[in-house]
N, C-alpha and C positions, 0 to 999 in steps of 0.2 A: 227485674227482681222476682223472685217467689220465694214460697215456704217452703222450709223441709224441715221435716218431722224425725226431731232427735231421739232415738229410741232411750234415753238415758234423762232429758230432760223436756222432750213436749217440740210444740211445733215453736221456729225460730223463723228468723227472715236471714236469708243467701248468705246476708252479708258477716255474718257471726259464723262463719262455715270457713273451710278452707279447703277444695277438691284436690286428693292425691293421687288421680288419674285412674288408668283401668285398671279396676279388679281381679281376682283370681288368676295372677300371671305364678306361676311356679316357677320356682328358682332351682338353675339347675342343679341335678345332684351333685357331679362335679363339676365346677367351673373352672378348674386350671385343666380338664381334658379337651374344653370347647376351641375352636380355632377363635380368631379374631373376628371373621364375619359374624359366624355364632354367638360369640358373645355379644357383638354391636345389636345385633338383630333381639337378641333378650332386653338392655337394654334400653333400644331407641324405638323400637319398631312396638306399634300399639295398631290397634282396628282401626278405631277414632268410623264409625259408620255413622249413617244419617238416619236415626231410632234407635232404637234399645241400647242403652249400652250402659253395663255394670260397672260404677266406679264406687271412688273409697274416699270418704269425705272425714274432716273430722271438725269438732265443733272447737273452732280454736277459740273464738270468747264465749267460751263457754263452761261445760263441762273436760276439753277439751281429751276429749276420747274418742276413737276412729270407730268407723260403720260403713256398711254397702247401701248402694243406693242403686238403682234400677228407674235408671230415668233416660225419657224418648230428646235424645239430644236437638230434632228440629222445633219441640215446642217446649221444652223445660218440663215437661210436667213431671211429676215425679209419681212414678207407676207403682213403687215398692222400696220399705225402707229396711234392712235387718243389720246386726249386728256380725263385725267380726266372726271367720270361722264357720258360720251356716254357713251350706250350698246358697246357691242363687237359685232363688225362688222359680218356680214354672209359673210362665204369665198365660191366662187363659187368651184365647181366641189371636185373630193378625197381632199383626206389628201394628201398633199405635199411626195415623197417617199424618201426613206433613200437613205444615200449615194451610199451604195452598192444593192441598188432594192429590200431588201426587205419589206416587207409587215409591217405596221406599228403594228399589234397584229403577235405575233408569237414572239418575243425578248425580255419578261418580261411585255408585254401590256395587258395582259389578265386582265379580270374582274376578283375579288374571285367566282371561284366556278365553274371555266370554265375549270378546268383541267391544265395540265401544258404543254407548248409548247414543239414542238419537240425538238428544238434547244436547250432546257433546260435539255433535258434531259444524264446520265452520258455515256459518252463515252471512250472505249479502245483504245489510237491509235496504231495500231502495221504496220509492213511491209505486203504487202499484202503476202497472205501465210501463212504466221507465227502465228501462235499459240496464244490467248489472255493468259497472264502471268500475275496473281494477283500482285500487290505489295507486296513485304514482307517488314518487318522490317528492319532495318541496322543491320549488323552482330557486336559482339561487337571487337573493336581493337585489335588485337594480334601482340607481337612484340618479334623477337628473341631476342633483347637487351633489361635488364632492365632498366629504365629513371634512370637516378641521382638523388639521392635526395640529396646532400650536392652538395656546389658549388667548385669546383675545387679551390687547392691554385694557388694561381700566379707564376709563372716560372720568374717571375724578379728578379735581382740578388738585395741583400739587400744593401742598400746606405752605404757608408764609411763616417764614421764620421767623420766630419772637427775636426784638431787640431788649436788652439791658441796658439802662441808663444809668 
């Protein structure tokens, strides 16, 4: 959880929020000229990067009124908060870094057509020394017993019939 600071009522905790995904997408001027793909891609299709990324929040137990937010999506922190209709603020200096120091492209942030990161790429893990071993297949079950196929009778001794006198 964190804070985010409602420009309309003060700082709140996450969970009195409601995020309405990324920000400043423009809607096309005509949508009945867009093909199908065009329109799917308006749509469905978002950045979703790992830092910065301008979305639209709104304080739903709250004052329940929408706002941008300017938050580094691998650590939560929230960089800058403004209200509906401003631009998106200029953030001074880098991209905010990840948790763990690395570099914001190199982790699935690549543009198309920039090649594929190192990190992405498929790795062996073995003991140092030892030999890279393909996976195989599962071998199939072999068993010196064959399974039951009927269910065993009961070993209960059968009830004695009450007599009436």
């Amino acid at each position: 959880m964190f804070l985010i600071d409602c420009p309309f009522c003060g700082s709140r905790d996450q969970r009195e929020f409601s995020c309405g995904g990324e920000a400043h997408i423009a809607r096309p001027p005509r949508p009945a000229s867009l093909s199908d793909d065009e329109w799917a891609d308006y749509l469905f299709m978002r950045k979703n990067p790992k830092g910065v990324q301008y979305e639209r929040w709104m304080h739903a137990h709250g004052c329940r009124r929408w706002f941008n937010v300017a938050r580094n999506t691998a650590t939560d922190r929230i960089l800058a908060v403004y209200r509906m209709g401003e631009p998106a603020p200029a953030l001074d200096g880098q991209a905010p870094p990840t948790p763990c120091g690395e570099p914001a492209v190199g982790s699935g942030n690549l543009a198309l057509g920039q090649g594929t990161p190192a990190a992405a790429k498929p790795r062996v893990a073995t003991r140092p020394g030892a030999p890279a071993k393909p996976k195989s297949a599962p071998k199939p079950r072999t068993s010196a017993k064959p399974r039951a196929t009927a269910r065993p009778k009961s070993k209960r001794p059968a009830k004695a019939e009450e007599t009436t006198s």
